[in-house]
C-alpha positions in Angstrom: 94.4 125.4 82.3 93.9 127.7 85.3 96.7 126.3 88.3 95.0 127.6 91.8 99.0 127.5 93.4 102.0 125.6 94.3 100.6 123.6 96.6 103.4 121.6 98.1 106.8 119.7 97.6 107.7 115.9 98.0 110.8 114.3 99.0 112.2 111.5 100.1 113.1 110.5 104.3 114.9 107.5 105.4 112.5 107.6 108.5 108.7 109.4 107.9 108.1 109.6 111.8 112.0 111.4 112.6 111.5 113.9 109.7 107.8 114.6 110.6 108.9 115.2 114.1 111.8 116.9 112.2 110.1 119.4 110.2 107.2 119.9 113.4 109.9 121.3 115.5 110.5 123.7 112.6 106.8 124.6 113.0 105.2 122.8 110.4 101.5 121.4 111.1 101.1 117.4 110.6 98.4 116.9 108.6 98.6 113.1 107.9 100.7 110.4 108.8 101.0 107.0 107.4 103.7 104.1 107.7 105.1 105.4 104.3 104.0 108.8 104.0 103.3 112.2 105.9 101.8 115.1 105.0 102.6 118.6 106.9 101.8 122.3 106.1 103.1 125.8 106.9 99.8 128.1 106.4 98.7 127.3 102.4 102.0 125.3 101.9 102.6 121.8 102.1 105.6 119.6 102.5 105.4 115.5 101.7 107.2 113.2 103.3 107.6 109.9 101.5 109.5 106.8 102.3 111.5 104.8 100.3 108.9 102.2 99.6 106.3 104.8 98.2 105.6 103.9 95.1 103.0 105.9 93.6 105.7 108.9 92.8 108.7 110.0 93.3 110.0 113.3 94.8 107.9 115.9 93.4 106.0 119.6 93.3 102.0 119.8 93.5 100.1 122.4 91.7 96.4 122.5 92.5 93.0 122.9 91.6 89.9 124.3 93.1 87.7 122.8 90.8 87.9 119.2 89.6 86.5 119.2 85.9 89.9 121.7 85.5 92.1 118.7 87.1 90.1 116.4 84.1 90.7 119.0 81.1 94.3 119.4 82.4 94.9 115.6 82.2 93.0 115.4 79.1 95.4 118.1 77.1 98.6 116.6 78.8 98.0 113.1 77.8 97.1 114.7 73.9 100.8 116.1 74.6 102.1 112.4 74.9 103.5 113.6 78.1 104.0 110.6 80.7 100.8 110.5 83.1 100.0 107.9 85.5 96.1 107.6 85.7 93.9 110.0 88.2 94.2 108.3 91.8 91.1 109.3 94.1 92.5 110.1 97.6 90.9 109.3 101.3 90.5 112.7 101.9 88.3 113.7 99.1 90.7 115.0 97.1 92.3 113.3 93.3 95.3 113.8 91.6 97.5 112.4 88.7 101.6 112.6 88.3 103.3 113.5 85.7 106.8 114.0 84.4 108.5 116.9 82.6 110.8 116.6 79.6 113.8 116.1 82.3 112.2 113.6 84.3 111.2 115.5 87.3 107.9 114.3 88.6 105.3 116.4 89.3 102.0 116.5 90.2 98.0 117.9 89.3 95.8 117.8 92.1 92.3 119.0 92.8 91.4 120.3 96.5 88.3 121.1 97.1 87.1 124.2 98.6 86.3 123.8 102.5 82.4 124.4 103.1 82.1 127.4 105.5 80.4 125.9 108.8 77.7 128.5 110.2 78.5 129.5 113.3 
């Protein structure tokens, strides 16, 4: 298993659209917004913003992937581990990712980003 980074850190707001406006005026980036989620960065790093009725995790860490098949082998070895994994959830955005939790219960999460495609100019 070959992690890429850190990519970015979950927690949990009373109100997504006060703490995205919140962390913006701290100079953070929005990325994506949702009724229950928001997504903002800081150059490479990202913060998530999740409500209280986001259910697919709880607060968390990312670590990502360039390349998905490592994502897949990663999942594959964890779940040999009997470590608690939820199944790989394809995102909107072209990226996938699973969650998992460590032997204290802190969630965290594997997730594969693809590399941007240079544009010619």
């Amino acid at each position: 298993m070959k992690l890429k980074r850190l990519g970015h850190v979950a927690i949990r707001v009373q109100d997504v659209s006060r703490a995205a406006e919140f962390y913006q005026n701290l100079g953070m980036e929005l990325v994506w917004q949702d009724a229950d989620w928001a997504y903002l960065k800081a150059g490479n790093d990202g913060l998530a913003l999740l409500s209280p009725g986001y259910d697919q995790a709880g607060a968390h860490f990312g670590f990502v992937f360039s390349e998905r098949q490592e994502m897949e082998t990663a999942y594959e070895q964890l779940k040999a581990q009997d470590i608690h994994l939820t199944k790989v959830h394809e995102h909107r955005d072209g990226t996938a990712s699973f969650y998992g939790r460590d032997p204290d219960g802190n969630w965290f999460e594997y997730l594969y980003e693809p590399v941007p495609v240079a544009t010619p100019s």
